[in-house]
N, C-alpha and C positions, 0 to 999 in steps of 0.2 A: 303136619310137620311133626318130626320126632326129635328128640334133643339126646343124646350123649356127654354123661360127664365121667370121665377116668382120672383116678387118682395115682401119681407112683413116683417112688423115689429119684428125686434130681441125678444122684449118681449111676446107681444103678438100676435105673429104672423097673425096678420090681413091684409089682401093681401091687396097691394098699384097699382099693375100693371102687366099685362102677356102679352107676347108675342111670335109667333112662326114662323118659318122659315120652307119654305118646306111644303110639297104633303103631309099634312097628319091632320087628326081632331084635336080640340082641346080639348087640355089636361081635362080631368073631373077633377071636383073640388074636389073630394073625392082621387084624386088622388097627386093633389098640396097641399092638407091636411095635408096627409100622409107623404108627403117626407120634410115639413115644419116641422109636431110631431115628426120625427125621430129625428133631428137637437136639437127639442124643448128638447126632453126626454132627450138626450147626456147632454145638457150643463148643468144642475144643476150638474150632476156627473162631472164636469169635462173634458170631453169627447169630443174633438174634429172632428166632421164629417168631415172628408177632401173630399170622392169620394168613388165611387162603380161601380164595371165592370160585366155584364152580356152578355150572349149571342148576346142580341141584344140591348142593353142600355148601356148608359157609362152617371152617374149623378155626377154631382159636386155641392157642396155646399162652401160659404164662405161667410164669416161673415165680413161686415168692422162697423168701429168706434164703435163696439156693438152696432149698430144701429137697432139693431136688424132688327170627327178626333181626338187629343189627350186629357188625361185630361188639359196637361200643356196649350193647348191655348186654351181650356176652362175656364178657370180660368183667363186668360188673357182678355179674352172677358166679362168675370166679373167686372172682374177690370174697364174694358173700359165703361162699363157700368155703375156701380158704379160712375166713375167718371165725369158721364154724367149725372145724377143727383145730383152730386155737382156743376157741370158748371151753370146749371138752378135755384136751389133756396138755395145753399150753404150748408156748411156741419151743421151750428149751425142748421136747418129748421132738416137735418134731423137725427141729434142727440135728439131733442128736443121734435118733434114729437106734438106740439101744437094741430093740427087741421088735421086729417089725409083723411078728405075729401078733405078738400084747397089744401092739400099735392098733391093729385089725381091731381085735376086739374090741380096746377100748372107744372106738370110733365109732362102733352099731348103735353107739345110743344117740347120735350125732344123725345117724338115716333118716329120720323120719324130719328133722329139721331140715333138711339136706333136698329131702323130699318135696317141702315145702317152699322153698325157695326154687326149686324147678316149675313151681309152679305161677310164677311170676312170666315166664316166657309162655307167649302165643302158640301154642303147640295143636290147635284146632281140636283138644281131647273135650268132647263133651260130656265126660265124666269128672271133670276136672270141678272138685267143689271152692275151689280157692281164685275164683278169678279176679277176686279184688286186690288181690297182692301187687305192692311195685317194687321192683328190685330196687334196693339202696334209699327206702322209705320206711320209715313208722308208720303204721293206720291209727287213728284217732276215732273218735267219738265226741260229737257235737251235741248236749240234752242239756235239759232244764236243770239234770240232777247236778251235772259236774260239781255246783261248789258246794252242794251241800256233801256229798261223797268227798272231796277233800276235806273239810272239814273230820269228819270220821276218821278216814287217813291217818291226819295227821295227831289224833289221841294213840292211835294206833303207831304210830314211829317211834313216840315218844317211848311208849313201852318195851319195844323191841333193842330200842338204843343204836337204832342205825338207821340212817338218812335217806337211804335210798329205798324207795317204796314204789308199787303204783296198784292202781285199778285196772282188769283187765274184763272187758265185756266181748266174749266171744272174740278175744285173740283182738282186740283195739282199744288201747289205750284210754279211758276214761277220764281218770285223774292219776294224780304222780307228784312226790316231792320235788323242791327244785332242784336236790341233788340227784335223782334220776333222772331228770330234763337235763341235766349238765352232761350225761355222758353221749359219746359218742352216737351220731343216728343210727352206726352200725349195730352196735349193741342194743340199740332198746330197740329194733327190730328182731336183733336173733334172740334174746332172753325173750320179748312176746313169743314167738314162735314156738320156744323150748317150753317154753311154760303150758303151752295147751295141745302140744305131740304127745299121743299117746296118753292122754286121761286113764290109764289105768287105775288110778286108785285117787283119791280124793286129796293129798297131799304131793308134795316132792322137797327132797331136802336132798341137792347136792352138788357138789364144787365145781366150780366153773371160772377161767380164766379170762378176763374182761381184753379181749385183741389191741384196743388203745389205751385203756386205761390201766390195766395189771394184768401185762400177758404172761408171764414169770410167775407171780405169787396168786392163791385162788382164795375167791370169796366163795361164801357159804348161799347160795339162793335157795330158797326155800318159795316155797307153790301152794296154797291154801284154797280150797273150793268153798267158798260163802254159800252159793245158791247154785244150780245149775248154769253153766255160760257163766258166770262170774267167778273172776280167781283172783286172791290178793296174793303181789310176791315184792319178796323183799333182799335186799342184799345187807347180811349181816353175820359178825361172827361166830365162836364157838359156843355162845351163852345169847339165849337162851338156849334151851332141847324142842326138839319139835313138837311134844306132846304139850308142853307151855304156850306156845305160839298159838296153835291150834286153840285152845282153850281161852287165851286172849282175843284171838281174832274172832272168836264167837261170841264173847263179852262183848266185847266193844261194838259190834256189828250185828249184837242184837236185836235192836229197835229201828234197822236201817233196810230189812228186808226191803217191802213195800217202794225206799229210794233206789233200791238195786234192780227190783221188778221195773222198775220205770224206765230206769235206764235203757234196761234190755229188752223193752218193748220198742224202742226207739232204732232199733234193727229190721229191716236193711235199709230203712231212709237214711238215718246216721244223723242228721240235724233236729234241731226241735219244730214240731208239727204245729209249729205259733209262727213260723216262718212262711211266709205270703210267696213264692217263687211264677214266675209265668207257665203256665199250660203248656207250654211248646217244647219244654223242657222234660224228658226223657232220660239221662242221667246226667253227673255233673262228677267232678275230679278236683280238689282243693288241696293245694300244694303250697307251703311254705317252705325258698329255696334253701334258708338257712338253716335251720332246725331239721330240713329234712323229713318233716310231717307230713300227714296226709289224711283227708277224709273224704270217703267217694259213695256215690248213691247213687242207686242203681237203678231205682224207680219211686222217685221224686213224690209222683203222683199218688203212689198206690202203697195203702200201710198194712196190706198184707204181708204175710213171709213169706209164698209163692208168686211167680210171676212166671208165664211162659217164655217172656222174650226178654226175661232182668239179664240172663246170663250173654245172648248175643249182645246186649247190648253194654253192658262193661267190656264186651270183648271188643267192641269197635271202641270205645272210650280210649280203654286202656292201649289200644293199636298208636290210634292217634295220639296220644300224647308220647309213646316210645318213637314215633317217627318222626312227627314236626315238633313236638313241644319240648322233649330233652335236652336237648342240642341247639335249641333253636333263642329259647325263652330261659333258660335255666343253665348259666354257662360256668368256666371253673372258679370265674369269682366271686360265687355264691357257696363255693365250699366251708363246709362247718368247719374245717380245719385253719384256714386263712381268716376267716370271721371272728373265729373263739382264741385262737395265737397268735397273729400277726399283727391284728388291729392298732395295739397301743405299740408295739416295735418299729414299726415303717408309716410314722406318721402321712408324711407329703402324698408316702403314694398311694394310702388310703382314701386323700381328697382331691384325689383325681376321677375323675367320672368314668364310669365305664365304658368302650367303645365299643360296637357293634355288638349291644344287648337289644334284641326284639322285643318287644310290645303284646305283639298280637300276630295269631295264626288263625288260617281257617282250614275246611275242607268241605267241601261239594260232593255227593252223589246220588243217584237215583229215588237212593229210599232215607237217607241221612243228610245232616248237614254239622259240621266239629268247629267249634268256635271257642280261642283261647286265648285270654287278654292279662296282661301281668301289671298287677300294682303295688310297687314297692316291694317285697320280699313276698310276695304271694300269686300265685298264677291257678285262676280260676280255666278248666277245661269242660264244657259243656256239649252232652250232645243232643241236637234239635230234630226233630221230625223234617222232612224235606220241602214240608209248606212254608216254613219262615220265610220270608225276605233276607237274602244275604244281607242287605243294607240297615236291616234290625240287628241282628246278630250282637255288633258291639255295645248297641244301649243295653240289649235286655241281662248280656254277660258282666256288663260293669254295674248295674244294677244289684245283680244276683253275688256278686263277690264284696261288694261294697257291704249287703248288707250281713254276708257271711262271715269277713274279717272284724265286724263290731264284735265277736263272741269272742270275750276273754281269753279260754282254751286256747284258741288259735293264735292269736296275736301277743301273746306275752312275752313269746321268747324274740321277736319283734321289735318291743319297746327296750326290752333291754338291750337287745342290738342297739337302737337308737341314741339311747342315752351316751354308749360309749362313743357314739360318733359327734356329739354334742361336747362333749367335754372334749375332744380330741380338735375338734374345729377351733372352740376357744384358748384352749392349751397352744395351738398354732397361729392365733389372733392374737394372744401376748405376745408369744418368743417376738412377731416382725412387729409390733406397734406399742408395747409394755404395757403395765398395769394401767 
């Protein structure tokens, strides 16, 4: 499978950027034409192009700020996209549309994230080194180190004078202030991303417009390399200079090597090697719906960094959970945006229970078996060798997430969910029965 993404102006459709994924030539121009004129011809009438399924094509179009595998994470990958060129030169740049060669430019440094994010779709490239990515998820890291690494962190915030921080071990979230857990899932996916594209040089220090939180006005993120595979980044103003930062973060993170090594020894399992899991078990996929997190392992079993069959088999993981589990287990009222704004606004109809939210998924074949049970805001995806008993499946995955969601990391943004629902229940047990 080959993917195509084309960028270009709502009005005038004058292409801004192309890109493609996968074993295949690239798209003729007379062909990006056509499927831009179709889009063009629709909207005067009114006429919204949404997507089109053929034999062997599946295209999606979508339009943001009039800016002139499935379709659903198609469309999600747009988004992600979209939203990748507001992190780089903001949305006024491209509403506004000034100068659409400087546009070009400015947006090369945007490709290789861009790049990234293409590589979240099943594209069959076996050169693909990124197959743990999910469209419209943060990757995490589950180790013994996280609280000692926050702890450091957070000496390290205090100096810089801004709140938003995190730990980055090989492009997966470590540790993080609670003001960086607060933004957007979109964002702390594309800032991981941007932060470890193109390591040319051991620092980065530069403006970026946050898509939900400050798409208008830009923050300073700056990129610090600790150790190999480790990077500290942070969202802060015009003070400190980066040669300061740099020089703090080596202070502060001098005596921390050794927890940093640990950490990143904890790659490609991703959980801590103190964790007892079943034999049968081949990779696994840990998904919080609200937070939008995620932590996935690849080869459970084996604490090498090589594995001959790691990568097919995140490529069936990750299959299975874009086709039964998305859609299926994880529906639109698990959205961070209704979770993090709505909740204390539309009391009643927050305590109303969800309808037709699933449980549990499987899948069956020859040489595999995918089994995926959801408890509370977390949906464990595991996939089994084909000897299990389907009729095991549910113990050994309720087992295995039961004992996965005990780990701080994961569950915190959980409990604070929680609580709001807690106080919102009894805020509704006074208004109808009084103090």
């Amino acid at each position: 499978m080959s993917v195509y993404i084309t960028c270009g102006t709502s009005g005038g459709g004058l292409p801004i950027f192309s890109r493609k994924k996968g074993n295949a030539e690239t798209l003729p121009f007379s062909v990006i034409g056509s499927l831009n004129g179709i889009h063009m011809f629709g909207k005067p009438f009114g006429i919204e192009i949404l997507d089109t399924l053929t034999d062997d094509y599946a295209v999606s179009w979508k339009e943001f700020e009039d800016s002139g595998c499935s379709i659903d994470v198609l469309n999600r990958v747009l988004v992600d996209i979209f939203n990748t060129t507001v992190l780089i030169v903001g949305i006024k740049e491209l509403k506004l549309q000034r100068n659409i060669e400087r546009l070009k430019r400015e947006l090369r440094i945007a490709f290789p994230v861009i790049d990234r994010i293409m590589d979240s779709l099943d594209c069959g490239d076996a050169s693909n080194k990124h197959t743990s990515d999910i469209v419209g998820f943060a990757e995490t890291i589950l180790c013994t180190e996280n609280h000692l690494i926050q702890i450091v962190l957070d000496s390290f915030t205090e100096y810089v004078d801004s709140m938003f921080s995190c730990i980055l071990v090989e492009g997966k979230i470590a540790a993080a202030t609670e003001s960086w857990w607060s933004l957007h899932p979109d964002e702390l996916r594309l800032l991981s991303l941007l932060a470890v594209s193109e390591n040319i040089t051991d620092s980065k220090d530069i403006p970026v417009f946050l898509p939900h939180k400050s798409p208008t006005v830009a923050f300073r993120f700056v990129v610090c390399t600790l150790i190999p595979e480790v990077q500290l980044c942070c969202l802060c103003g015009p003070t400190p200079p980066l040669n300061e930062i740099e020089l703090s973060a080596t202070q502060i993170f001098r005596n921390s090597a050794d927890i940093l090594n640990a950490a990143a020894q904890c790659i490609p399992r991703n959980f801590p090697a103190s964790y007892i899991i079943d034999s049968s078990i081949l990779g696994q996929l840990l998904v919080n719906c609200v937070s939008k997190k995620y932590m996935i392992s690849k080869s459970p079993q084996q604490l090498t960094k090589k594995s001959a069959t790691s990568s097919h088999r995140l490529d069936i993981l990750r299959t299975f959970f874009y086709r039964a589990v998305l859609n299926n287990l994880i529906l639109s009222e698990d959205s961070y945006d209704k979770q993090n704004n709505s909740i204390l606004s539309n009391e009643c109809d927050n305590l109303e229970v969800v309808e037709n939210a699933g449980i549990e998924t499987y899948w069956c074949s020859e040489y595999h078996k995918c089994h995926a049970l959801r408890i509370g805001d977390n949906v464990l995806s595991i996939l089994y060798n084909s000897t299990v008993p389907t009729n095991a499946l549910r113990a050994i995955t309720e087992k295995t997430l039961r004992q996965l969601i005990s780990d701080k990391q994961f569950r915190k943004k959980s409990i604070i969910l929680v609580n709001k629902k807690i106080k919102l229940i009894f805020s509704y047990w006074k208004r109808l029965y009084g103090s």
